[in-house]
N, C-alpha and C positions, 0 to 999 in steps of 0.2 A: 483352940481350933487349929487344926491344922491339914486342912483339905488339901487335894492336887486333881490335878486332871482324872477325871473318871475312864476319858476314853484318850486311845492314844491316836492323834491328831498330828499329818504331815506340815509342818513350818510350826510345832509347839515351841512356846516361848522360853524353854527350861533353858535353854543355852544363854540367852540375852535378861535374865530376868535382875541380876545384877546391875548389868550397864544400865537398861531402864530405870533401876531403884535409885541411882544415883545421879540422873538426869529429872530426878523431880523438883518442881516447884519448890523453893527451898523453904518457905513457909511451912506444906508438907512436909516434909524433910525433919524440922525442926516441930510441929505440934504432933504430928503423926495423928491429923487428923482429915480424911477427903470430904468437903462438904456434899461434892454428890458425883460419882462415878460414873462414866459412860462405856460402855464399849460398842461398836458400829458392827465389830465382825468377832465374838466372842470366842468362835471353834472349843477347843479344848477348856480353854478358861483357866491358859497356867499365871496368866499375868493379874487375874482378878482374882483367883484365889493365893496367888503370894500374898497380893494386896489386904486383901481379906485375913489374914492370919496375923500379919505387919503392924495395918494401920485401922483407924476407924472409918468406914464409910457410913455417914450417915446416912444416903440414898444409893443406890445400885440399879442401872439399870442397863441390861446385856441383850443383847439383837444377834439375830443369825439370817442367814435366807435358805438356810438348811433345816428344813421342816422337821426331820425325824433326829436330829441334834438338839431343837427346845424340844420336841416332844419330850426326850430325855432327861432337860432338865426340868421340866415339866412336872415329870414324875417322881424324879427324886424328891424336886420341892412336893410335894403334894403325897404321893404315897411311896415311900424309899422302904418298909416295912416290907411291899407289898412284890414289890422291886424284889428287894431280896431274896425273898420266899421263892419268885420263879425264878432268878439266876441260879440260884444254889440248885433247885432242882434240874434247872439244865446242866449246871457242871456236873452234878452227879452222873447224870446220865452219859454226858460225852466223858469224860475223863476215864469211867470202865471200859470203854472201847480199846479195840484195838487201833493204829496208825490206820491202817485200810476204811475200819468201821465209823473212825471220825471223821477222813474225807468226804464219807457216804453222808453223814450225819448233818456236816456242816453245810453240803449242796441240799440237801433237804428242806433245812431251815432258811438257807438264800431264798430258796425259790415259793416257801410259804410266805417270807418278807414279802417279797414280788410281787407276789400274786394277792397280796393285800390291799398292794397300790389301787386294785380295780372298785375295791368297796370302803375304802377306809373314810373315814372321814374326822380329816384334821382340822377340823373346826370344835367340834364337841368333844370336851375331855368325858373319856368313860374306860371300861376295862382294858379295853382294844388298844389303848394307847402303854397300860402297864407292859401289857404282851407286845406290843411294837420295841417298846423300849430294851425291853430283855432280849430282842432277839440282834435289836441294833448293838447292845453292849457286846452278846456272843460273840456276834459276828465281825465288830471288832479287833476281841480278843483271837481271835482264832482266825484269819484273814492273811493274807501273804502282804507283812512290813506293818500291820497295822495302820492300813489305806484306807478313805475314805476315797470311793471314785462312782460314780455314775454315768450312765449311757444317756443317748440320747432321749429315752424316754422316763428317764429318773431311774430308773433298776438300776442296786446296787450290783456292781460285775465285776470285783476284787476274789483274785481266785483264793482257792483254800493255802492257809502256812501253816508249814511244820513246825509244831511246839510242844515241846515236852510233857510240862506242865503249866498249862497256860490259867491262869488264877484271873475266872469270868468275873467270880462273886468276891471282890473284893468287900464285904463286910461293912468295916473299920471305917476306909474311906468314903462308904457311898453316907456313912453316918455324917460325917464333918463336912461331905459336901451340900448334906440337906441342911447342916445348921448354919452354912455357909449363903445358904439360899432364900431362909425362911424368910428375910424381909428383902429379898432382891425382886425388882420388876424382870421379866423375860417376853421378848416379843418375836414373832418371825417374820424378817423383813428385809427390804434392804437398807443397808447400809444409810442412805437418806430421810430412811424413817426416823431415826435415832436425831435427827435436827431439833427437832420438834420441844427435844429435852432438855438439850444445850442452851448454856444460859452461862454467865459470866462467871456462875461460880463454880463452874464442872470442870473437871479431869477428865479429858478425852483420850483414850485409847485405840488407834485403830491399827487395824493388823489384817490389811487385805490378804484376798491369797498372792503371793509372790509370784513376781512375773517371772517367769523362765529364762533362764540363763541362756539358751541356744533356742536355735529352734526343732530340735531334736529332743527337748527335756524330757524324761521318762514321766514326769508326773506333770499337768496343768489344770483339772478339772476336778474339782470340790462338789460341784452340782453340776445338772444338767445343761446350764444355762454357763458354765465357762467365767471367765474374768479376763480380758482380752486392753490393750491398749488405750483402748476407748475406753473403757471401764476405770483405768488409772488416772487418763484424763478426768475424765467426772471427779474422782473419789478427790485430784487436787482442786478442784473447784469447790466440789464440798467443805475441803480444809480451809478455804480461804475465806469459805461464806461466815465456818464456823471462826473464825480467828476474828473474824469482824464481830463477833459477837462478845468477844472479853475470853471464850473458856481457853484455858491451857490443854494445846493439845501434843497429843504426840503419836509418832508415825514410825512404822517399819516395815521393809522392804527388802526386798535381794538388790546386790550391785551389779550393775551392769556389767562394770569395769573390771569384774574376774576376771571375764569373755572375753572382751574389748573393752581395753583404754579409752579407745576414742567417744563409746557409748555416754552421752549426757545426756540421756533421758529424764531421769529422775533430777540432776542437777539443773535442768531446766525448767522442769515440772516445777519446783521447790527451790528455784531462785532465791525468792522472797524471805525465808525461812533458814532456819540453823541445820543444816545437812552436816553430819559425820559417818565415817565406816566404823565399823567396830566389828572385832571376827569374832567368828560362833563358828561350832562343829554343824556340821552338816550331813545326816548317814541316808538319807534319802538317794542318792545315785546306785544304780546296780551293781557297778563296779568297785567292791568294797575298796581298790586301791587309790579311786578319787574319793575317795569319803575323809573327810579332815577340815580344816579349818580355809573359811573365806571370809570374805567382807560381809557385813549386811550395813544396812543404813538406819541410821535411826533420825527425823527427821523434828523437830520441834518449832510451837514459833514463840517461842522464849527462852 
């Protein structure tokens, strides 16, 4: 098995997935075996399918509060077959166009997404959801940076990117990500839901969205509903509930201290706890000439 990320997701773990591996449990380390896996905020899923390829997790279970995110994986788990079939026919179809005819192409399919929102219903898996999911992976694939961003009322509003040849239906992988799947639990939720799981003998993964460096950052909103300050606060309270509980957890974040030294947010936040930096490339800025290496944190409590 060797799955990766199906969609391409801002703050993916591909940069840090090393330093992670060698901050495990050392029992892990050594049996290469996870008795039961957690993730609170799963996005891309590059940290649980390294894991997944690596070690044995005998239980799996991954959370999102991005509804059309498990739909996805949803789908793959359940009909990847089916998946395919309408990806490949969407790439056929955009890939013959021209540059002008794809722009046309791909605001078409935005605003059929959209305009889904009004009947969809994400409670009952049925077709409607194969065809959400196809149009999420498109869009995706084909989206300026490979952004995930939402407006106030949930519409996805990431303009069109220029790409050459952008490969929707990747095949190969959506195969190893469903047999990556087949015995993973998936829920859409928040991040607190995922408690519920946590038990002395879990590997906790959480990977909020990262707070912004400035207050100018180009990107901060995953979902409608933002991840702001107060959300950080919770998400350390939750780490503390959960470390009262026995699981081994672990944390990553942006540093403050790119921006300002003085900033001890997080080092406050995670007093209690093993805080380090560890630099990771970062291409998310607009200006490709700040694009390079910073800090991130990676936060444990063991």
């Amino acid at each position: 098995m060797n799955a990766k990320p199906f969609v391409k997701w801002v703050g993916g773990k591909g940069q840090l997935l090393l330093e992670l591996e060698k901050r495990l449990p050392p029992d892990i380390l050594e049996n290469k075996i996870i008795p039961r896996y957690i993730e609170p905020f799963v996005g891309g899923g590059a940290v649980f399918f390294f894991l997944k390829t690596k070690y044995k997790l005998k239980e799996s279970y991954l959370f999102d509060n991005n509804q059309d995110l498990i739909i996805a994986y949803e789908v793959i788990k359940n009909n990847h077959h089916k998946l395919i079939k309408e990806l490949r026919e969407i790439e056929n179809d955009h890939l013959k166009r021209s540059e002008e005819k794809r722009k046309e192409n791909f605001y078409i399919i935005r605003d059929t997404y959209n305009q889904q929102l009004n009947n969809f219903n994400f409670n009952k898996y049925d077709y409607q959801w194969i065809e959400r999911a196809a149009y999420f992976i498109f869009l995706n694939k084909t989206c300026y940076n490979g952004l995930y961003r939402q407006n106030s009322k949930g519409e996805f509003n990431v303009p069109f990117g220029r790409y050459k040849n952008p490969k929707i239906c990747d095949e190969n992988n959506l195969l190893q990500v469903h047999n990556a799947l087949i015995d993973t639990k998936l829920f859409c939720g928040d991040f607190t839901e995922s408690g519920s799981y946590i038990n002395n003998h879990s590997l906790v993964y959480m990977d909020p969205p990262y707070r912004p460096l400035n207050g100018t950052s180009y990107f901060t909103k995953y979902s409608k509903d933002g991840f702001d300050d107060e959300d950080q606060n919770k998400l350390a309270n939750f780490f503390k509930e959960m470390d009262m509980k026995g699981a081994n957890l672990i944390l990553s974040n942006s540093d403050p201290k790119n921006q300002d030294e003085q900033d001890q947010f997080f080092d406050n936040l995670y007093a209690d706890f093993n805080l380090e930096r560890v630099p990771a490339k970062r291409n998310i800025n607009r200006d490709a000439k700040k694009r390079g290496f910073i800090n991130e944190l990676i936060v444990r409590n063991y």
